[in-house]
N, C-alpha and C positions, 0 to 999 in steps of 0.2 A: 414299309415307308408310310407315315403317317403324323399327321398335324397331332399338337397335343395341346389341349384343353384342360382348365381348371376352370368347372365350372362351382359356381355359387349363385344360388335362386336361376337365375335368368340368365345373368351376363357373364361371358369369358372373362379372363382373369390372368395378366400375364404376370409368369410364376417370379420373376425378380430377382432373386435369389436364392441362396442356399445357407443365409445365415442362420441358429436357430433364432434370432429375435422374428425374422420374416416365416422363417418356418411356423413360427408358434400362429400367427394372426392368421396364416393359408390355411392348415390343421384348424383352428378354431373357426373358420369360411365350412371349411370339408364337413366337420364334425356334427355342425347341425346342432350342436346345442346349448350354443351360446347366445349371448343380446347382440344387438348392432351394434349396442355403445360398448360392449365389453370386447367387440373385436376392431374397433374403433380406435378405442386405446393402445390397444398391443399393435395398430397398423401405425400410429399417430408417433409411438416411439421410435418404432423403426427408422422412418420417415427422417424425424430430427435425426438421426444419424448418419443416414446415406443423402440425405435428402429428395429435392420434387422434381430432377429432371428429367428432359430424355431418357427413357431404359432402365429409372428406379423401380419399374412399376405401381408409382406413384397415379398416373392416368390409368391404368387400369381398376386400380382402387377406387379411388372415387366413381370409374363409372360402378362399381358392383355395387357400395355404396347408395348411389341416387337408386338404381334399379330394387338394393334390399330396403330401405327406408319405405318404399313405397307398397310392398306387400307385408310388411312385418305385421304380425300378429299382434294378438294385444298382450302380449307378453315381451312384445320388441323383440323376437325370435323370428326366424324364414318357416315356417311351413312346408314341410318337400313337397315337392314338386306332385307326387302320388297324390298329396289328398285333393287339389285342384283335378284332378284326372277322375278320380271319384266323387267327386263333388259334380262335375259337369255330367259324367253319365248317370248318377242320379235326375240331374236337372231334364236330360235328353230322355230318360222314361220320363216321367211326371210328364213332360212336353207333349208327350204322346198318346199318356193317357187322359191328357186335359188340353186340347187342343186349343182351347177357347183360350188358352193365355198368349197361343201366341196369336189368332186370328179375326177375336175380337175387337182389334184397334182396326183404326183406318189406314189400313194397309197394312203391311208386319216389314216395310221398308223393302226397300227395290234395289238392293245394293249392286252400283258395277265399279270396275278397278276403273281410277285415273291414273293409275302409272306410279315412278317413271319406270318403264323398260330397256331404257337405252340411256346411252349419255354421252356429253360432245363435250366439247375440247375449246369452250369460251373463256372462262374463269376460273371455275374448281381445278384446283390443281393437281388435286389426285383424283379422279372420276372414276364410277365403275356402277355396279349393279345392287351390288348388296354381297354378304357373307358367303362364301360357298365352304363347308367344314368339312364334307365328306362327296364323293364321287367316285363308279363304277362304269368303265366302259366295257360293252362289248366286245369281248375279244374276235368277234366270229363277225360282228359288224359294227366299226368304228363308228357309228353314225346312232349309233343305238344307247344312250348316253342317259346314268339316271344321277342325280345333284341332291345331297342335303346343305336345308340352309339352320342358321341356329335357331332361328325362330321364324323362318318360313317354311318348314315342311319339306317334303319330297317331290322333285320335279322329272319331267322324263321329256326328251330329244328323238324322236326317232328319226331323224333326217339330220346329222351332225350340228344342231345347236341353230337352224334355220328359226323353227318354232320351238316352245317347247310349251309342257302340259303340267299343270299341281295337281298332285296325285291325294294330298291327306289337307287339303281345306280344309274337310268337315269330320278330319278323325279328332281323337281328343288330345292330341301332341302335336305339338306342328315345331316342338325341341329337336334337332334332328344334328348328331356329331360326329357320325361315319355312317359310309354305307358299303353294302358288298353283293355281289350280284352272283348268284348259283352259280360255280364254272358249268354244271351237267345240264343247267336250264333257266337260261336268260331272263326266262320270265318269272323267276324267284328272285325275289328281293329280300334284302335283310337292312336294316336300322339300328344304330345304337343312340341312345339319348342317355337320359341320368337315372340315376338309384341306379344304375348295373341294367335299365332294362332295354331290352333287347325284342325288336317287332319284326313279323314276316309277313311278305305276301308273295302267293301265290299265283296271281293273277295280273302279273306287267301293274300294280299297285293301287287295282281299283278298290282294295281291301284288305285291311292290316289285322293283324293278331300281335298279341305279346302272348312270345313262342317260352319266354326262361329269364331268369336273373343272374348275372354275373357279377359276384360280389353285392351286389343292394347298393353303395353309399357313393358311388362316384360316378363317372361321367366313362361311357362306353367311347375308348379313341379312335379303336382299329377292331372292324371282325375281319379273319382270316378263315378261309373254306378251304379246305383236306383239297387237292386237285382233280382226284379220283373219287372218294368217299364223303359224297357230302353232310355224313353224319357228325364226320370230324370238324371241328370247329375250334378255334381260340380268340378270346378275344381279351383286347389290351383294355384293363380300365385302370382310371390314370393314378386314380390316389389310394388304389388297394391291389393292384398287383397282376397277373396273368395268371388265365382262367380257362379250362378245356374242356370242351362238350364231346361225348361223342353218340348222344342221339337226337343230331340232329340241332342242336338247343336248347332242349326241353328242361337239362338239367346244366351245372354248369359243375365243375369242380377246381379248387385253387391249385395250378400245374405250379407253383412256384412259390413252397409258404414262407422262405425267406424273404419275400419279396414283399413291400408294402406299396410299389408304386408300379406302375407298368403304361412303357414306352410306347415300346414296338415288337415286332415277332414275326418271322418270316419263317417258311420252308426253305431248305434246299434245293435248287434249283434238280429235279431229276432224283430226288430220295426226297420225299415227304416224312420218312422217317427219321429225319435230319430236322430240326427247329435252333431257332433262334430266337431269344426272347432279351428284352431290355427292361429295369424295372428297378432298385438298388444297384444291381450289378449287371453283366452282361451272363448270360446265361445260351448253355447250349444242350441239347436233348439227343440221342440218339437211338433212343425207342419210341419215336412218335411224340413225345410231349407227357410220358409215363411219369417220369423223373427225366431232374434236370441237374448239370454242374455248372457249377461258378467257374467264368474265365476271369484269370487273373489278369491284373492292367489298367482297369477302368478306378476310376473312383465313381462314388454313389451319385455323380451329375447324371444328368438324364442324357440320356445315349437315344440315336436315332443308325439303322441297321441298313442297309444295302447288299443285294445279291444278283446275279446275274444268268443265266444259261451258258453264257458266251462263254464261263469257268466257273463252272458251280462250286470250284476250291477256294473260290475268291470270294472274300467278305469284307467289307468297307464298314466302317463306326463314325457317327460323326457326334460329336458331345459336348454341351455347355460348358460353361463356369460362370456360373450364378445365371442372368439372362444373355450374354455375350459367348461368342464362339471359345470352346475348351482345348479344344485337339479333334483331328484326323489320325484316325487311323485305320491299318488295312493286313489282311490273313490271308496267305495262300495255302493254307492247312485246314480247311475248313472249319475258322476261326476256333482251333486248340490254341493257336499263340498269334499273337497282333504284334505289329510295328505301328509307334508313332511318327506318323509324318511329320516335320516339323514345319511349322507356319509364321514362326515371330509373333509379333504382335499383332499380328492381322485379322481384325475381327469380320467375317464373313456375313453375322449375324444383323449388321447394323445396316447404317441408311447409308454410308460412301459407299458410293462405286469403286474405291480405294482400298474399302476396306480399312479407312484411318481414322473412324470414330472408336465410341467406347459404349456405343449405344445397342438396344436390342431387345428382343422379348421372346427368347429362350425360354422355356420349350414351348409354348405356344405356336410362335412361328419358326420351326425347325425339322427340315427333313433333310433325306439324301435316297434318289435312285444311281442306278447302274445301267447303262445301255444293253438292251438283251443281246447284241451282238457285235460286242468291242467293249471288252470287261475294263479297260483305261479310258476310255469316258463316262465322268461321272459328273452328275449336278447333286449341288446342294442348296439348299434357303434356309433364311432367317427372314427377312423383312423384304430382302434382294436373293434375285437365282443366279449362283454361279455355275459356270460348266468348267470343268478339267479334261483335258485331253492323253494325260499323263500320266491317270491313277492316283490323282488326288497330290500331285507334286507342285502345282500351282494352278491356280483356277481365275478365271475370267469372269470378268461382271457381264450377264446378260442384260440387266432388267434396269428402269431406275425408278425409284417409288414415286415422282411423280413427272406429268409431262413434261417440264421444262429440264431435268434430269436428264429426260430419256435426249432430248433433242441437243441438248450441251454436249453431252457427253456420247452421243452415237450408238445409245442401246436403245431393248424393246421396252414400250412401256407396258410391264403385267404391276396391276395394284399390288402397290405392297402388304407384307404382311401375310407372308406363304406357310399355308395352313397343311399344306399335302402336294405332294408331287407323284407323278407318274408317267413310266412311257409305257405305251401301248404300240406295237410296233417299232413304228422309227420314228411315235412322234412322242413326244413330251406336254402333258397336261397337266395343269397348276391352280389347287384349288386358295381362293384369295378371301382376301378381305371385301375385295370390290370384284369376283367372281370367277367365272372358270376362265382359263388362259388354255392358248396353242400354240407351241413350236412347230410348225411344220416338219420344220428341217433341222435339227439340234445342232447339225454340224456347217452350217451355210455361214459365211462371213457376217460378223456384227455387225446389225445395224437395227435403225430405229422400226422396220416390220418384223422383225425377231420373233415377238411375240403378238398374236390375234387373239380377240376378245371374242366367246364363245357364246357369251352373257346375252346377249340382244334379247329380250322378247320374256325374260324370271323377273317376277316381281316380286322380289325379297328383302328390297330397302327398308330401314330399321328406323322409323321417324320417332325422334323425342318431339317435336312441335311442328307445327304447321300453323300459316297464317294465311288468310283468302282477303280477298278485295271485294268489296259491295258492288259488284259491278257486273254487266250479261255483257260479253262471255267474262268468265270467271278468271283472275290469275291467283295462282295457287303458289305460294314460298313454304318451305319447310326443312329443316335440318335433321339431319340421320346420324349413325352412327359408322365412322370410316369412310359416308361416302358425302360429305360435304353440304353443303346446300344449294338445294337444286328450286328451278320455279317454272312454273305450268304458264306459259304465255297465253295470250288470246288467238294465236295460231295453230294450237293445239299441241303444244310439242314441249317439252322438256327442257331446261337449260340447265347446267350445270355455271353456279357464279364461286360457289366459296369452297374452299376444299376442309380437310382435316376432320375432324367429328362437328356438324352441325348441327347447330341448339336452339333455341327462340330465333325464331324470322316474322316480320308482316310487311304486308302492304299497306303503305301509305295513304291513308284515311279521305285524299285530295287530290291525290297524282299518283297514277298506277304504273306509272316509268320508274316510282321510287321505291328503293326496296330496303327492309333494313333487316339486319341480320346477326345471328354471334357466333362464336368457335367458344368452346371450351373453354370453363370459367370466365363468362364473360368478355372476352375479345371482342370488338363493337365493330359493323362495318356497316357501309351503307352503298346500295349502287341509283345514280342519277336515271337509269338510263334501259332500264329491265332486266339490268343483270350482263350487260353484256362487259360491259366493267366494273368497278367497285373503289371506295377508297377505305383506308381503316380511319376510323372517330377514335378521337381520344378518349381513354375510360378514366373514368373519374378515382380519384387519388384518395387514399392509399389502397391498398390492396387489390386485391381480386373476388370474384364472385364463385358460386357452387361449380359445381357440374355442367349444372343448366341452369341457370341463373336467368332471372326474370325480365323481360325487356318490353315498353310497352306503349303506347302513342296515346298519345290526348284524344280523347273522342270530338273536341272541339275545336281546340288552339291549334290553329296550324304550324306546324315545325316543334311541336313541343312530344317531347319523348322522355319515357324514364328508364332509369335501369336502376336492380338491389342488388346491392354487394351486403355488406352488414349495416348498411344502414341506405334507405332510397334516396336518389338523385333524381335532380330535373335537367332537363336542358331545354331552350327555348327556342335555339338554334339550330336544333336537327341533329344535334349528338357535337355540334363542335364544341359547344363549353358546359359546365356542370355544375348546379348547384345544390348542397344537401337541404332534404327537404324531413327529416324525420332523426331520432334521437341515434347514437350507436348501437345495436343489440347484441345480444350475447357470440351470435354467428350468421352466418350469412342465410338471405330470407330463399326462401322457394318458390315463393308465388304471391307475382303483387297482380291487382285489378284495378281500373279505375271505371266510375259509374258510368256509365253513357250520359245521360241527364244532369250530371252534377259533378264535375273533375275535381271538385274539392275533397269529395266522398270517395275512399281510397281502401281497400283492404290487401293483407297481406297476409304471409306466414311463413314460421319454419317448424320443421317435424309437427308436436300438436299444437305448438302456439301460435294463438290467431288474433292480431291486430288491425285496427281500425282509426281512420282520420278524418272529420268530417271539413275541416279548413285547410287542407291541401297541405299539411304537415308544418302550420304556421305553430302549433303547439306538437309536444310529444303525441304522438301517436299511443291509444290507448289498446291493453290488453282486454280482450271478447273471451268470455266462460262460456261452459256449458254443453262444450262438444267435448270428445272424446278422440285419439287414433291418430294416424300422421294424416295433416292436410294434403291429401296431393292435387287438388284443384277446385278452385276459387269461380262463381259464374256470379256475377248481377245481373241481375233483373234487367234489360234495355229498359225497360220503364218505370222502375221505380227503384232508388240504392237504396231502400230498407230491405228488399227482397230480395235474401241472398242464398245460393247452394254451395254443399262441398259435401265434392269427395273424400270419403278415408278412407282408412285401413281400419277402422271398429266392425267385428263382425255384427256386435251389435248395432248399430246402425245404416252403415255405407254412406248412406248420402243423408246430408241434415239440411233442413229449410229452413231461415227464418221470414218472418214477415215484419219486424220491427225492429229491424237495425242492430242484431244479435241479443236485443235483452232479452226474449227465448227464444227457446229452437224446436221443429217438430223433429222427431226420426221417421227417415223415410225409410228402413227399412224396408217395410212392408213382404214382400212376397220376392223382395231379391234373392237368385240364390247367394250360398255364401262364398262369392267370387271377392275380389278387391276391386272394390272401384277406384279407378283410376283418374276420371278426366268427369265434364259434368258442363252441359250448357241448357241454356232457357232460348223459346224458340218467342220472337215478339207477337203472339195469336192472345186474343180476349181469352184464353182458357190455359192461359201460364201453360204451354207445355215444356217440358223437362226430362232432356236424356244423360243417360248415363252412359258412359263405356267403363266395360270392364276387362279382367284378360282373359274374359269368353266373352264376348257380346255385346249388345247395346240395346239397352232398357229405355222404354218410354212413359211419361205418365202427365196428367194433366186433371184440373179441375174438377172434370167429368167424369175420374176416374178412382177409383177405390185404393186398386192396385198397378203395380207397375205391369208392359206389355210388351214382349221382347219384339222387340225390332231392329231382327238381324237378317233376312230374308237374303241368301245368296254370297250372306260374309263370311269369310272363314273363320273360325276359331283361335285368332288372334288377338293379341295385348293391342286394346282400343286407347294410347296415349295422349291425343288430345279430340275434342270437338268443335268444331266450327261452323256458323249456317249463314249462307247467302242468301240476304231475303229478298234481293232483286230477282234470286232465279227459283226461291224456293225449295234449296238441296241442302242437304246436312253435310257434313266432310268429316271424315275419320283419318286422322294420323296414327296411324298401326305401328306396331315393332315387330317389323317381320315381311311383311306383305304390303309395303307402299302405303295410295292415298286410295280413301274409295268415295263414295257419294251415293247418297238417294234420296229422292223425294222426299220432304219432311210429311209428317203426320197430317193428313186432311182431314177426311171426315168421316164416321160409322160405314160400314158395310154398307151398302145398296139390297135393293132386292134382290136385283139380278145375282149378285156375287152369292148371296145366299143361295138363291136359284142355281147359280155355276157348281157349285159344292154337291148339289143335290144330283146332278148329272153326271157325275162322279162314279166310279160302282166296280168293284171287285169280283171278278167271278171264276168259275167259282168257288165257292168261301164256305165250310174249309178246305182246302187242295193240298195236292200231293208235292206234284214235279211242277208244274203249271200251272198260272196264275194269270188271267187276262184281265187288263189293265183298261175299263170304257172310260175314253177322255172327249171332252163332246166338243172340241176343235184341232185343226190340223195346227200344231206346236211342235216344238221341243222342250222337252220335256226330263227332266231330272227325278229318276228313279230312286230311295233309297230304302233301306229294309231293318228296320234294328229288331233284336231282340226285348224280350221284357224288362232286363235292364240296362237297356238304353247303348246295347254293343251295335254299333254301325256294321253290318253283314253284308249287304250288298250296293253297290254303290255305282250309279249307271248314271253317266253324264250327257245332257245334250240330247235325247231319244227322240228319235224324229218320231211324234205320235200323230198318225191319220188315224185319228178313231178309236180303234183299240189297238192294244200292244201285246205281245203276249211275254211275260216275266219269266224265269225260267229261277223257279227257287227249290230243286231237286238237292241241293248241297245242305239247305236247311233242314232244322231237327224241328219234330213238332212240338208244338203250342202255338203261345202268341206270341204275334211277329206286328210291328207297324210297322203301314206301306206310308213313305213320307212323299208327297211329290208336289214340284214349286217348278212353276211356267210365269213368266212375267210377271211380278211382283206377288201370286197367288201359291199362298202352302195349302195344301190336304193335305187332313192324316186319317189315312185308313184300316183298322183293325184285320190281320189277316190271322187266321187258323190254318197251320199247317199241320196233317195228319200226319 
């Protein structure tokens, strides 16, 4: 039982169909070796023929889209995912053997989470946490519970979901699309992410390895562990087929060569040499996964598999038709021969609790378990969880994808968009779009506590924008992906106001009661009142906007805001009426700015074209030369609109400066690694300072400065989406994809002596060592341990070390050479050269 994923660059991708015109663009997503524009087009025909609604996988496209446009190389191709992974551990030696890059500046940034962790039940209609793709509980202790998110990393529970911990912050993937936990030893953990690769740890997660490759080109769905022989292994990767280890990992081989796709794969409940695989066909093993045969019955839709203890003869199927529910069906012959259940037109997979749409995002959101002890109840998901009490002869809607559903209609609210199910005992756990869910009690009368949110306390919200308020204490608005729009009040606490995928949000430049906000391709909304209500603004006619589409307030005129569709609009009114303010363009823009000092002075862009207005688009707006790569963010100067930055995607450059109103430009390359820069602001200080974020890190630089100066101090290894600085309090804000909002102190001023001094009391001894390594720290701190190898492999990873003085390290597992000891106490990194013999 397992969620299924089509990944491409970054973002899931729900599969649509099975026509070849959709096959052909998904296969050219998978393939890796196509342009944007060339998979663009074969998406763009489809499209015109199924059309843009509900369940076309029309919204899925476009998010892959905004997310590939923004790292594409300069060849307008994606880059796999591996060379960013060698590119950062590149960067992490160099780091290490050059310290000065990162501790040279004043400060190297003080980063702490602002959340959100939780979410309530004001506005957003569907609220939750963020992504959960993959999860493994303890069988031995329920409460021992470890979570991957897509682009948050690996998290652990040891107390049933009270607290919980991020386990790969600072590893170099924090891509994470199943997990599975040693049946023989809890404290092994396994990962699958993309290219097939597959990570272990040893150590409850304080450090990862990649253990083997199954297959290289797709997205790792499901790993399955032998119950007995944990050398034995399989694991489902989605767009090339199933794959079996059996030492351990290390190696993988294709258990299935007629197969180019792979579902699911299960043992037999009490014969392991019993398997079941799902992939083109349904597929059954009975020497362990040696060879396998085709069962007849199925057509080539993607099939999701169910098994039981309670009759290990009994095998349930559950399977698409295109993104919508296909057929049930179920084997008491340990699936040699299947019956179809029949179901009518009832689509399971959509958003009625009825089952009377035609909506769905098949196989993305699509599972089916089996009670381990009453083989006639069975649950299945698509978008909603239903249970059967019957053996799959009619099933009940448990869930409703958002809270006014759940409350109408008398179910539990778990977020829609069910990525994986499982019971562990007698209870039933649900990994989501908005995070892990609990059934207590599977079999307890419907109603609206049906389902408990396990989520409290993972910060793994997926921000496309964030907007803050010039104000002490700060409010914070921002929009995510699946989990709405949410904003950081001055009581410290989180609100949830807009539901569906949230996109450009700010605070209102004169009253921080006002909030304004979008959904998806521009949908305009605004709340009076902080978000505890909202009303929608009319959007300006005709059409619609990107993805994420630009939205954006006058630095001066009160109530005046604009928003870009394919061409910019004003409003003077606060969004209620709309007037165009620049020519039509070819397609709709990405990123408009207006100057702080001068609202007539406007820039914009789409992909690499970059225009400009200095009379508030009283004439055409004029095309700016001279840069290169996709614009993905726009910063002016607060004090002066000749002085502008942007991020790109040109390896050759990243980030470009001008000082003269684009008639040139410098390249700021400089000393970046070769990440994508993403997002890009200017801080108001006499010495222009100017950061970057990328999807490693965030880069500093100014005046005074040669080169840029990482200033990531405490953040994790996350896609940095937007920037924003509060200069009443003097903090920078980071909207991440993956991992919430974060904050620190902006850039002050050179080291101190003392800091210098602090460095120098510092001291490794002794150097070089064996098994032991004592760690002189010359205050009582905590203290964060880390150890990489020479190139740049993270080996040991100690959080939180309560250091009185000295510590003693315990590096007995390590091979000899050189080792850097990395260690960061309130806003201070050392890096200290270790020799191990």
């Amino acid at each position: 039982m397992k969620k299924l994923l089509l990944l491409a660059a970054v973002a899931l991708f729900g599969w649509g169909t099975t026509t070849s015109q959709a096959q052909e663009y998904l296969d050219m997503i998978e393939a890796g070796t196509f342009t944007i524009d060339e998979i663009r087009t074969s998406a763009e025909a489809y499209f015109e023929v199924v059309g843009t609604g509900r369940g076309t996988g029309f919204k899925q496209f476009k998010r892959w889209e905004y997310m590939a446009e923004r790292q594409q190389d300069d060849d307008g191709r994606l880059k796999p995912e591996t060379y960013y992974i060698n590119e950062l551990r590149q960067f992490e030696a160099y780091l290490n053997e050059n310290p000065s890059a990162r501790s040279a500046a004043g400060g190297t940034g003080d980063w702490v989470e602002e959340g959100p962790t939780s979410w309530d039940d004001y506005q957003g209609w569907n609220p939750g946490i963020g992504r959960v793709t993959g999860f493994a509980v303890d069988p031995a202790d329920n409460n021992h519970i470890v979570i991957g998110s897509q682009t948050g990393g690996v998290w652990k529970t040891l107390d049933g979901g009270t607290s919980w911990t991020p386990l790969t912050d600072y590893f170099i993937n924090l891509d994470v699309y199943s997990v599975a936990m040693d049946p023989q030893d809890s404290d092994t953990y396994f990962i699958g992410s993309f290219s097939g690769i597959i990570y272990k740890s040893t150590d409850a997660g304080a450090t990862w390895a990649q253990i083997g490759t199954a297959g290289g080109a797709s997205v790792v769905n499901k790993i399955l562990i032998h119950p007995t022989d944990s050398n034995i292994m399989f694991a489902s990767v989605q767009n090339q087929g199933i794959y079996r280890s059996v030492d351990g990992g290390a190696t993988w081989t294709d258990a299935v060569p007629s197969a180019n796709r792979g579902y699911d794969v299960e043992f037999k409940p009490g014969d392991p040499m019993t398997v079941y695989a799902s992939g083109n066909g349904f597929y059954k093993s009975t020497d362990g996964g040696v060879s396998f045969t085709t069962i007849s019955g199925f057509t080539v839709n993607p099939t999701m598999i169910g098994v039981t203890p309670a009759d290990p003869d009994r095998v349930y199927a559950v399977q698409s038709n295109g993104n919508r529910f296909g057929g049930f069906f179920s084997s008491v012959d340990s699936g040699d021969t299947f019956t179809n259940i029949p179901h009518g037109s009832t689509n399971y997979f959509g958003y009625s609790v009825f089952g009377s749409d035609t909506a769905g995002q098949a196989p993305r959101d699509m599972d089916i378990i089996v009670s381990p002890t009453d083989a006639d109840e069975v649950l299945i998901a698509g978008i909603l969880v239903w249970r059967s009490f019957n053996a799959g002869v009619d099933f009940e809607c448990t869930s409703g994808w958002a809270l006014f559903e759940s409350s109408t209609h008398n179910v539990g609210y778990c977020h829609a968009d069910v990525d994986i199910l499982q019971y562990v005992g007698d209870k039933v756990y649900a990994g989501t779009d908005g995070g892990l869910f609990i059934a207590e009690d599977p079999q307890a009368t419907m109603s609206q506590s049906f389902w408990t949110d396990l989520s409290f306390g993972l910060g793994i919200r997926q921000f496309y924008k964030i907007g803050i308020s010039q104000s002490d204490p700060i409010i914070i608005t921002g929009g995510s992906q699946d989990n709405g729009t949410s904003v950081y009040t001055t009581a410290g606490e989180w609100r949830d106001w807009l539901g569906a995928d949230g996109m450009e949000s700010f605070v209102d430049k004169t009253n921080n009661s006002v909030l304004y906000g979008t959904t998806q391709f521009g949908q305009l909304y605004r709340s009076n009142n902080g978000g505890v209500s909202y009303s929608n603004l009319n959007e300006p006619a005709p059409g619609s906007g990107n993805w994420v589409s630009p939205f954006e307030q006058d630095p001066v005129a009160t109530g005046t805001v604009y928003v870009a569709y394919n061409r910019v609009h004003k409003s003077t009114n606060s969004g209620g009426s709309w007037t165009p303010i620049s020519q039509v363009f070819p397609t709709n823009l990405d990123n408009l700015k207006i100057a702080n000092t001068d609202s007539n002075v406007m820039w914009a862009s789409w992909d690499a074209a970059l225009l400009k207005t200095e009379d508030g688009g009283a004439t055409p707006w004029q095309t700016v030369t001279g840069v290169a790569g996709n614009i993905n963010s726009i910063a002016i100067h607060p004090n002066d609109p000749n002085k502008v930055a942007l991020a790109t995607s040109y390896s050759g450059a990243r980030v470009y400066v001008t000082l003269d109103g684009g008639a040139t430009w410098l390249n700021y390359k400089k000393n970046l690694p070769n990440f994508t820069a993403l997002s890009v602001v200017w801080d108001d200080t006499s010495v222009n300072g100017l950061y970057v974020g990328m999807n490693y890190g965030i880069f500093y630089i100014d005046d005074t400065m040669s080169d840029w100066q990482v200033y990531n101090t405490n953040l994790p290894n996350v896609r940095v989406n937007e920037l924003e600085i509060n200069n009443a309090t003097d903090r920078i804000y980071a909207g991440t994809y993956g991992r919430g909002v974060w904050s620190s102190p902006v850039y002050d001023n050179p080291l101190s002596v003392a800091d210098n001094n602090f460095e120098t009391l510092v001291s490794l001894y002794p150097n070089p060592a064996r098994d032991e390594v004592s760690i002189s720290w010359p205050t009582n701190s905590e203290v964060d341990v880390q150890v990489f190898d020479i190139n740049g492999r993270l080996l040991i990873n100690e959080k939180d070390v309560n250091v009185q003085g000295v510590y003693n390290l315990n590096i007995s597992r390590l091979n000899s050479g050189v080792h850097f000891v990395r260690l960061s106490s309130e806003g201070k990194m050392i890096v200290k050269k270790l020799i191990v013999n």
